[in-house]
C-alpha positions as CSV (number, residue, x, y, z in Angstrom):
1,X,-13.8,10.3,-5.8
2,X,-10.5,11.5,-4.7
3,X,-7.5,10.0,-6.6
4,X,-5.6,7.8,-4.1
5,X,-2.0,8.9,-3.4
6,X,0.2,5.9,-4.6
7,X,4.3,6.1,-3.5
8,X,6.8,4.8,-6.6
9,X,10.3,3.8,-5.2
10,X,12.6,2.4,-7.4
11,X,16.5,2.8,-7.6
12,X,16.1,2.6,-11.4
13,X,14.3,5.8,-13.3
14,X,13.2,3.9,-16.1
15,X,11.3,1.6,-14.1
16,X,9.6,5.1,-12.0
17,X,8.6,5.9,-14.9
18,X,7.0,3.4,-17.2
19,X,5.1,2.8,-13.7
20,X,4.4,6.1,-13.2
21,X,3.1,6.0,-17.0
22,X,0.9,3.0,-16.4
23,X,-1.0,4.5,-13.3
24,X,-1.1,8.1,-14.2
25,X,-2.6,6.5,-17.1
26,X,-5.9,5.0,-15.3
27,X,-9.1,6.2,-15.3
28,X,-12.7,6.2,-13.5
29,X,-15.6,6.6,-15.3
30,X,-15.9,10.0,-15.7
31,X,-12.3,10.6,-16.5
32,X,-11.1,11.3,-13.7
33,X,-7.5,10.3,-12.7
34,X,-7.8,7.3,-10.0
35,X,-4.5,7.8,-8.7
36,X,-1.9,10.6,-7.6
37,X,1.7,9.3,-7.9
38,X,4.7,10.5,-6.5
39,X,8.4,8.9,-7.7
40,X,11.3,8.5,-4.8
41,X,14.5,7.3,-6.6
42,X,15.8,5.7,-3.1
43,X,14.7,4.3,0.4
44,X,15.7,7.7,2.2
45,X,13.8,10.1,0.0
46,X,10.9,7.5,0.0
47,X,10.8,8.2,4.0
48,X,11.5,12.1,3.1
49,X,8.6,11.8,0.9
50,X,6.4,10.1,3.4
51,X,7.0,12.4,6.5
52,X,5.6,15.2,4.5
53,X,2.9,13.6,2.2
54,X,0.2,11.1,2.6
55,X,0.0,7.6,0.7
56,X,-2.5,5.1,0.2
57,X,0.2,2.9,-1.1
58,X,3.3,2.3,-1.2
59,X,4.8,0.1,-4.4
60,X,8.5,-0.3,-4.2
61,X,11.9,-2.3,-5.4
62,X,13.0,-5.0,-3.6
63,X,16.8,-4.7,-4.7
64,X,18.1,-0.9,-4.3
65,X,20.9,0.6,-3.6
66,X,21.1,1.7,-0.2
67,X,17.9,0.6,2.0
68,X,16.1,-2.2,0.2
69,X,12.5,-2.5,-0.2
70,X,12.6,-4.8,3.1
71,X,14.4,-2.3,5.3
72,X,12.2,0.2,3.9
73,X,8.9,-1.2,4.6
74,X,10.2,-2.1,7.9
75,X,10.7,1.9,8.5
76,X,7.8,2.8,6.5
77,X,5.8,0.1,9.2
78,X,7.8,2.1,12.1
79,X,6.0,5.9,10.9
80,X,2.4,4.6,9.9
81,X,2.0,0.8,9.9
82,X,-1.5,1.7,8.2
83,X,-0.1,1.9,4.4
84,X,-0.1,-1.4,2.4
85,X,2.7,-1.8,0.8
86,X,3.8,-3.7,-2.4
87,X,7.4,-5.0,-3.1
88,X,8.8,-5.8,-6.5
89,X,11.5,-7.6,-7.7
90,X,13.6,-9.8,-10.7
91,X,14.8,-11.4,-8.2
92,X,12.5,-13.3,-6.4
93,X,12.5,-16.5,-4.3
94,X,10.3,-18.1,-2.3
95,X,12.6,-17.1,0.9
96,X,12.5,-13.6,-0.1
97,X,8.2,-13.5,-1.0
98,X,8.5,-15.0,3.0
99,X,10.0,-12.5,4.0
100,X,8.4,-9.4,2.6
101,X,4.9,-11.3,3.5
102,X,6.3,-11.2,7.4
103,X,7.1,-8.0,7.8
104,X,4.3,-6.9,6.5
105,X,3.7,-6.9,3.0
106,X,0.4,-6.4,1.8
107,X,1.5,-8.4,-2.0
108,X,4.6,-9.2,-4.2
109,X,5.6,-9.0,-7.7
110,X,7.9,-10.1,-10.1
111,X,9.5,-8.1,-12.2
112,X,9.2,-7.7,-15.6
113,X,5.9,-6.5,-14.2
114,X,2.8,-7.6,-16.0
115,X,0.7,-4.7,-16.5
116,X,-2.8,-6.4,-16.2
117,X,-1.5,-8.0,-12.6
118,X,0.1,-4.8,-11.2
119,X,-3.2,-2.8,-11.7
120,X,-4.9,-5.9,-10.4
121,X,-2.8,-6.0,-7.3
122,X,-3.2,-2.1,-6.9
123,X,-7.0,-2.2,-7.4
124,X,-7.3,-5.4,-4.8
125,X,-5.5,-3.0,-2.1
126,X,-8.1,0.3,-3.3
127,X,-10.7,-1.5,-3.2
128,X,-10.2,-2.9,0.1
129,X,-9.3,0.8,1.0
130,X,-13.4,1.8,-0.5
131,X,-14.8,-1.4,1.2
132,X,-13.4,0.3,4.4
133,X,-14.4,3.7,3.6
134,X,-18.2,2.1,2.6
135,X,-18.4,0.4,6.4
136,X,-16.5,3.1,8.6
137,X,-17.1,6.8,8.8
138,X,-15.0,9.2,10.0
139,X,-12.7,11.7,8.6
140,X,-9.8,12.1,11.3
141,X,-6.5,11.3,10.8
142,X,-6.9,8.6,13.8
143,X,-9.5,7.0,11.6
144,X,-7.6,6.9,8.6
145,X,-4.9,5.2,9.7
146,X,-7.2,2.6,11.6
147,X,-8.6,2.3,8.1
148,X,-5.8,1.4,6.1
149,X,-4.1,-1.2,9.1
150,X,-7.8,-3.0,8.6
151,X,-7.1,-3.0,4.7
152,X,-3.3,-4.4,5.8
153,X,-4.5,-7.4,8.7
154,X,-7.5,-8.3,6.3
155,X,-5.0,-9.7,4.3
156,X,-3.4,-11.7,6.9
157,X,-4.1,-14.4,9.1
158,X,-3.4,-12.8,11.9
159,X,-5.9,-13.1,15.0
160,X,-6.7,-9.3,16.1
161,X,-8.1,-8.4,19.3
162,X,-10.7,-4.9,18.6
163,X,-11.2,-3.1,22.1
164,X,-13.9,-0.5,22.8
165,X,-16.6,0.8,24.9
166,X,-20.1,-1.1,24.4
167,X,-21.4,1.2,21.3
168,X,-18.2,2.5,19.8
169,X,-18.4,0.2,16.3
170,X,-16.5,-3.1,16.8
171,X,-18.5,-5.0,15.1
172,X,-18.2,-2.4,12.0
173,X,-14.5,-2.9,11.9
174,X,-14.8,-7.2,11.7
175,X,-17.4,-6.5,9.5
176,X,-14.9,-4.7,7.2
177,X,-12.5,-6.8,8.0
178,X,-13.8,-9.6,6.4
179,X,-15.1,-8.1,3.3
């Protein structure tokens, strides 16, 4: 299986790089790496990044200098609203959880980072991404992206309205949906 292309933003290299350490770090079975990362050291060359690559997943600081992980997923949303993303900060609050949740979240974490429940958190969003992949075929870029925006309302308790000709696989996409 192809290693799933995971987007590190953090203002704060130490922090790129002990994550960068843990997920380069994980394996399948056969020993095969399970995920591809790429480190962005700010909001603006995480969007750089992201025009020319990509991601599965996007896992970035909440607190940066510049854009902030908010503002950041809000553009992110704007250029492909398909790709979960995951906030971090040591500065959390309940407010601030709120708000990353609202505009689209897909989880939150507090930093210092627990290593068991940040590959937890990574492998709840890939394995919604297989789960997906198991119930809908297609290759396209269109059907990637309608992938991975199932894999982001899943998680929400939005009501979503699926449109299509009689035959085209509604009932596929619910069906993934609530895996």
């Amino acid at each position: 299986m192809k290693p799933k292309n995971i987007l590190i933003v953090d203002d704060e290299k130490n922090q790129r790089d002990i994550l960068q350490l843990i997920l380069s770090g994980e394996r399948d079975d056969h020993g095969q790496p399970l995920y591809d990362i790429k480190l962005a050291s700010s909001g603006q060359e995480a969007m750089r990044l992201f025009k020319l690559n990509r991601f599965d997943l996007v896992l970035t600081d909440l607190k940066m200098h510049g854009m902030n992980g908010i503002e950041l997923l809000n553009e992110l949303s704007v250029m492909d609203s398909s790709v979960p993303v995951i906030l971090m900060t040591a500065h959390g609050s309940i407010d601030t959880v709120k708000e990353a949740l609202r505009s689209g979240a897909f989880d939150y974490l507090e930093k210092p980072l627990d290593r068991t429940q940040l590959l937890d958190t990574i492998a709840r969003a890939v394995a919604k991404m297989r789960a997906v992949d198991e119930e809908i075929v297609g290759v396209s870029d269109a059907m990637e992206r309608v992938k991975k925006m199932i894999v982001k309302v899943a998680g929400s308790s939005s009501t979503v309205l699926i449109r299509g000709e009689s035959g085209t696989g509604k009932e596929r996409i619910a069906r993934a949906v609530h895996k």
